[in-house]
N, C-alpha and C positions, 0 to 999 in steps of 0.2 A: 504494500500500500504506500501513495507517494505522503511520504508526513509534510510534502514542504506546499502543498497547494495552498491558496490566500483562505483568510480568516475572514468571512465579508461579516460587520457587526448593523444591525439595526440599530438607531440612536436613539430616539424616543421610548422609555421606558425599558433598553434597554442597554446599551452603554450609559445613557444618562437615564436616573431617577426622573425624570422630567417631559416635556413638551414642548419644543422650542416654539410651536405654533401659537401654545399659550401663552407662553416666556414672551414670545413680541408681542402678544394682543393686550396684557397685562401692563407691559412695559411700556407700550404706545399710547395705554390709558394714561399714566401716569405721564408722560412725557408731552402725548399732541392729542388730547383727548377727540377734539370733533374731526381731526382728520383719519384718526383711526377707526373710530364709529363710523364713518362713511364708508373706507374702505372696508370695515367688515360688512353693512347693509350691500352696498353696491358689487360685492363680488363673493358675497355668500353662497352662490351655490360653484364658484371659479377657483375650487380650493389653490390649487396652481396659480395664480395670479394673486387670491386672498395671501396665501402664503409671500410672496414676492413683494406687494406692497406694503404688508408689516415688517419689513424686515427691513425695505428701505427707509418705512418712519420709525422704528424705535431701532434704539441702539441697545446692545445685550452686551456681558464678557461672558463667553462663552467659556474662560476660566472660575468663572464663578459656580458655573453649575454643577448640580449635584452626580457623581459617576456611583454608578455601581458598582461596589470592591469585587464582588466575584469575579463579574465580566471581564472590569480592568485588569484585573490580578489574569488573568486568560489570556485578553491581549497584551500584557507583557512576557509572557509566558512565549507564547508564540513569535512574538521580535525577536526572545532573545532563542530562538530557538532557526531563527533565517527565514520565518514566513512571514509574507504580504499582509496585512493587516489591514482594511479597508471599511471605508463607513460607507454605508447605504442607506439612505432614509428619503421619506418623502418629505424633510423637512426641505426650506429653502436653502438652494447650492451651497450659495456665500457662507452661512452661517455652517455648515456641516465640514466644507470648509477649512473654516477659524477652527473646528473642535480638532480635527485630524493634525493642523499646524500645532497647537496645542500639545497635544498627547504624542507627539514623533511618529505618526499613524501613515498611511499612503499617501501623496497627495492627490492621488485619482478618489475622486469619490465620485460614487452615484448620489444622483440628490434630484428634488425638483427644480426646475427654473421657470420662468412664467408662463411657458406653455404647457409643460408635462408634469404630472403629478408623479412623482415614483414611489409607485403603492402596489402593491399586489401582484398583478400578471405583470405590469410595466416592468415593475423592478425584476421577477423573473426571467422577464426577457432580456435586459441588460444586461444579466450577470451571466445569464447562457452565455449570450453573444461576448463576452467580454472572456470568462473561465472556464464553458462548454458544459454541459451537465455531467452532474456529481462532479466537475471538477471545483469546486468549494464549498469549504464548510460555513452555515450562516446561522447567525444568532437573533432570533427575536421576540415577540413576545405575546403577539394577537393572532386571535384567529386568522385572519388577512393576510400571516405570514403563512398559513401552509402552503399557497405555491410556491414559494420562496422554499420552504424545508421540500416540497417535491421534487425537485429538481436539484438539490444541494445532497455530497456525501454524507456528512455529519449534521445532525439540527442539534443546536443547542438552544433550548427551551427555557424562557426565564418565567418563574411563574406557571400559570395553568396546566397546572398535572395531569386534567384531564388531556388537554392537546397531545402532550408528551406521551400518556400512554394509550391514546390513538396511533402516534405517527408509530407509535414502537409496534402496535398489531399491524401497522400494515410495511413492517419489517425495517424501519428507518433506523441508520444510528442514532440514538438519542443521550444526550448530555444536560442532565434538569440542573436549574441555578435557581436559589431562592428570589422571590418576587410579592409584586403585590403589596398591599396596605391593609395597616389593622384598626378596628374599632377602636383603640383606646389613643390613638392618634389623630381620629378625627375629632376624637371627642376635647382632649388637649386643644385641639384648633378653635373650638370654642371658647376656651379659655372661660371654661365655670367659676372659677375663682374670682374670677372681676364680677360675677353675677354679685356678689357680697355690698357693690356699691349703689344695686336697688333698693338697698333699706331706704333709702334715700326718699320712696314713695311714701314712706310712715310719717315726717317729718309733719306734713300738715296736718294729722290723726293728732299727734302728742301737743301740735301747737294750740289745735282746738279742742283739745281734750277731749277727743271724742273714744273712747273706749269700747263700741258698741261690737259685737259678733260679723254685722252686717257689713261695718264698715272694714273691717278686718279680711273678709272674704274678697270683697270689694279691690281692695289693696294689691290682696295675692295675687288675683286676675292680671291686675298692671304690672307685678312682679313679673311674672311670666311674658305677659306682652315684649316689658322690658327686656328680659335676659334672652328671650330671643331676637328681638331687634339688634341688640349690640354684640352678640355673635356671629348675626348675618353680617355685620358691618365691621367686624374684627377682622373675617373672614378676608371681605374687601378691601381694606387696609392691607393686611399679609401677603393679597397678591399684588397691591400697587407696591409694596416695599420689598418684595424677594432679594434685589440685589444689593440693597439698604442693610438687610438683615444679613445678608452673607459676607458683609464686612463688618457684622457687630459681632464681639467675643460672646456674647450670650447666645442673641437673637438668632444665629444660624444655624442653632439645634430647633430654631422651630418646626411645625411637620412642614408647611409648604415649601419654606427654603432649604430644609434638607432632602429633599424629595420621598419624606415619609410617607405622603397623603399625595396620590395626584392632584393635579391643579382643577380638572372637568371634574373632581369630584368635590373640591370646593364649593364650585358654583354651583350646584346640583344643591348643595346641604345649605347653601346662604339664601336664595331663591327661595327653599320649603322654607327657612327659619324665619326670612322677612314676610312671606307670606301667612305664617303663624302669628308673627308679631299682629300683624294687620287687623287679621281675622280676629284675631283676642280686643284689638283695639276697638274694634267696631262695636263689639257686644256689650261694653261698658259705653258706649254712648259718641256720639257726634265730638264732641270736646277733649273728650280721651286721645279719639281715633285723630283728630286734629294735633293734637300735640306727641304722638307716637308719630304721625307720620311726618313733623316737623324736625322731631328729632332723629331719625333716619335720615332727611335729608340734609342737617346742621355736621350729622355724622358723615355722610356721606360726602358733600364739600369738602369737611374737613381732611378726610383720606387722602380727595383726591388734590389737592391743591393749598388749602388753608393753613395746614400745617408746615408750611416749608415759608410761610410769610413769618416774619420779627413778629410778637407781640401781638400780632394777630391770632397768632398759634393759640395761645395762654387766653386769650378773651373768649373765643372760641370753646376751650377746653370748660371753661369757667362754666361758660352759657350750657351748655351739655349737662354738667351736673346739675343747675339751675334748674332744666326744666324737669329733672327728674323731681325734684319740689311741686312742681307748676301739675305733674302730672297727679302726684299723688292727691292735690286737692280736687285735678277733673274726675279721676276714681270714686271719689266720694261725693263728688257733686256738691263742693264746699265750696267757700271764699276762701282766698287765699291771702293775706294781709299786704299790702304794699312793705309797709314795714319788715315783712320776714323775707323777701325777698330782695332789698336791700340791704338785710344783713348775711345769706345764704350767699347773694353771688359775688361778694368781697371775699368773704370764705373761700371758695372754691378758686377765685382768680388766686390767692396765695397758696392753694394747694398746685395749684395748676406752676406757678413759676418754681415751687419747691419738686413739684416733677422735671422741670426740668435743671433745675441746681442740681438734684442727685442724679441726671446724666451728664451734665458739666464735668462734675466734678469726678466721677467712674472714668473720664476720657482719657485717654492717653498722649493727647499731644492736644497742641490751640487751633486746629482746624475745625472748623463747623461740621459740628454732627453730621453723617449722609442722613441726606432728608432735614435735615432743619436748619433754623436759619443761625444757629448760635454755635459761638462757639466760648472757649476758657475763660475768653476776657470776657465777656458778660454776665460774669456771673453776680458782681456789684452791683450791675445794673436791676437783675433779676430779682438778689436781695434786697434793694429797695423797693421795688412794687412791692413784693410777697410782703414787708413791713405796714407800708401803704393798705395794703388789702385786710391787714388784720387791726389795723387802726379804722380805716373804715367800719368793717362790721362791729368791732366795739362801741364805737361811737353810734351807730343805728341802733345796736342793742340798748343803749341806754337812751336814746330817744324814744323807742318804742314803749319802755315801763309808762312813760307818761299821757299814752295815746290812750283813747275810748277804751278799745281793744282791751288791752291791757288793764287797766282798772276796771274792766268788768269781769277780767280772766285770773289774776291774783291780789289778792287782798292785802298783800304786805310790798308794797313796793321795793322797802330796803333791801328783802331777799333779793328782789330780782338784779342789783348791784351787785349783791355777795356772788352773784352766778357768774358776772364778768371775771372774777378773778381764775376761776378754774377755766373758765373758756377760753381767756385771755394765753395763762401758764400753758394749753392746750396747742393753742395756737403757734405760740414762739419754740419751743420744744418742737415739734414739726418743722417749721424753717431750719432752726439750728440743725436737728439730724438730716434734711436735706443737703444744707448748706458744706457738711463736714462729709458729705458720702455716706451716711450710716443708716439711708432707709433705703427701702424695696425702688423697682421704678415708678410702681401709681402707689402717692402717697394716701391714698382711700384704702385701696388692700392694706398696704401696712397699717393705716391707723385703725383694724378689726381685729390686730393680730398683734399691735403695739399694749403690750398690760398696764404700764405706767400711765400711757394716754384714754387708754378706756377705764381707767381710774379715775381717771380726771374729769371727763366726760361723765361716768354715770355719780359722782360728785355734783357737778353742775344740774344736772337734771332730780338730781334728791333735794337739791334747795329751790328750786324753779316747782317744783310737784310742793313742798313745805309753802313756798309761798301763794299757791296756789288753792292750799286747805286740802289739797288730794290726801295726802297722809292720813289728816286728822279725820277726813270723813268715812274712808276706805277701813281705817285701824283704830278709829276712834282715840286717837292720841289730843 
């Protein structure tokens, strides 16, 4: 048997964990959003051409993306062993390419270019005509590859078991590579842990004191609305930031950027999740469903553009938690105080700058974060808003004791001054461990998981509940 015939590797989900077709449509979002959205409506059913003109509008490093260690560890195997090593994909030429210059691979590669798709029989026929049948062995990973494995000596099978032990009954060499994506990775991609900053729907519940079953139920609903809105828009973030994340030391174990979670299967799970959101949003009311779907789209701006503006970023970030406030009171069908809501989005604007002090300050050199606008030296700057912001809300909390509101809601006023101080302490402790690197990167998760601060916090709300008689009518104290 000749061992030295060419190695031809499929790219998409097979040398790479990835889609370069996705990789540009993703990347093009991010980059020229309405000229990529046109060229995907205008040449959607032209995969060949779709493919062609994403690739001349978004730019990619095709060293960034994610490789398969099996496969690679195979095609190094094979170089050093004096065989041909070639990529084959229906992605676009150029880019397939850059990946081969990349990895010391062939410079022949089969690829699409704007008139031919190389997919299935095409690519079959090229590789005949190029290595003659069963003169090479190919590696892929879809159905769509067995004419590709018919015609090839060796099929090396990445993934679907089932493929592999069909080609093997109908007598194929066969070489299985693990593949594929698991549950507990997409589920990661959700990032349930941030669902912890819906508590944030309660806020107008404890400001009105309304304790009731109903309104509690009521709540949950927006909970949920919530935590799947901001997963579907997590989701969408992750794919506008791939190449962002693959130069961040954390960020590039995420599932999309490491190619744990395909990318088509992103969309698939953001799509059902915003459509859940929705759907939950409607059935609590016209006003709910209004500000669930204001905030999708404050999120959604934000992903794709907002965040890479100065101090727009942080205003932005501010107003997003904000309306989680705003929604909790459409849930309930409340008023929601002027007053508490110019003390919540002071709040939030300094949590939002201490989000970004504690990636400041994580940074390893003074160039501006990928994807944002900041970089070492403003981090001064940053510290004085986040100051600013909790001087604000202090000052609105103590305005507020004196409003209608309020003298009809606690009886002791003085308490409600004593509340400033633990709010206050709450507050500066949060910038400070921003400020030093020593919190999480969304200062909301840390502050559920911070004990000293949710000390403090349920301190403040034990004197705000005391001045309010809750105590004494509840416990009869």
């Amino acid at each position: 048997m000749d061992e030295n015939i060419p190695l031809v590797l499929d790219v998409d989900g097979t040398f790479l964990k990835t889609d370069l077709l996705f990789e540009t449509f993703w990347a093009g979002l991010g980059q020229a959003p309405w000229a990529t959205l046109k060229a995907a409506l205008r040449n959607f059913t032209k995969p060949a051409k779709l493919k062609a003109e994403l690739a001349r509008i978004a730019s990619i490093r095709t060293d960034l993306m994610p490789v398969n260690p099996d496969v690679a560890d195979a095609a190094m195997e094979a170089l050093k062993a004096g065989r041909e090593v070639t990529l084959a994909s229906a992605s676009n030429e150029g880019l397939v390419g850059d990946l081969a210059c990349e990895y010391g691979l062939s410079p022949q590669v089969f690829a699409s270019s704007a008139t031919k798709n190389m997919k299935g029989e095409t690519k079959a026929r090229a590789l005949v005509g190029a290595y003659g049948e069963q003169g090479f062995d190919y590696a892929g990973n879809t159905p769509v590859d067995r004419a590709i494995w018919a015609k090839s000596r060796t099929a090396l099978v990445v993934g679907h078991s089932k493929a592999a032990r069909s080609l093997m009954r109908d007598g194929k060499l066969v070489r299985s590579f693990p593949g594929g994506w698991q549950l507990r990775d997409v589920i990661r991609a959700l990032r349930p842990h941030q669902w912890v900053k819906n508590v944030l729907l309660f806020v107008p519940m404890l400001a009105a004191h309304d304790f009731s079953l109903a309104s509690l139920l009521l709540v949950l609903i927006g909970i949920v609305s919530f935590s799947a809105a901001a997963s579907s828009i997590y989701i969408i973030n992750d794919l506008l930031d791939l190449e962002a994340d693959r130069l961040h030391v954390k960020k590039k174990n995420r599932p999309f950027a490491s190619g744990a979670v395909p990318i088509s299967i992103g969309m698939i799970v953001s799509a059902a999740l915003g459509t859940i959101a929705l759907v939950a949003g409607a059935w609590l009311g016209l006003a709910f469903f209004g500000v669930i779907a204001l905030y999708m789209a404050l999120s959604l701006g934000y992903s794709l553009h907002l965040k890479r503006l100065r101090w727009i970023d942080i205003a932005t970030l501010g107003g997003l938690y904000t309306i989680r406030v705003i929604a909790g009171a459409a849930a309930i069908q409340g008023e929601i105080s002027g007053f508490l809501l110019v003390f919540v989005f002071p709040v939030f604007l300094a949590l939002a700058c201490v989000k970004r002090l504690t990636e400041l300050t994580l940074a390893v050199n003074d160039e501006r974060l990928p994807g944002r606008g900041y970089g070492r030296p403003d981090r001064d700057d940053l510290l004085n808003v986040a100051y600013l912001g909790m001087t604000g809300a202090l000052l609105s909390f103590f305005l507020y004791s004196f409003t209608e509101q309020a003298l009809r809601l606690y009886t002791d006023k003085w308490l409600l001054w004593m509340a400033l101080i633990p709010i206050g302490l709450w507050l500066k402790r949060m910038i400070r461990l921003g400020y030093t690197g020593k919190q999480d990167y969304d200062p909301v998760v840390f502050a559920m998981k911070d004990k000293r601060g949710i000390g403090l916090m349920l301190i403040a709300l034990t004197i705000m509940f005391w001045a309010a008689g809750l105590w004494q009518s509840w416990f009869g104290l």
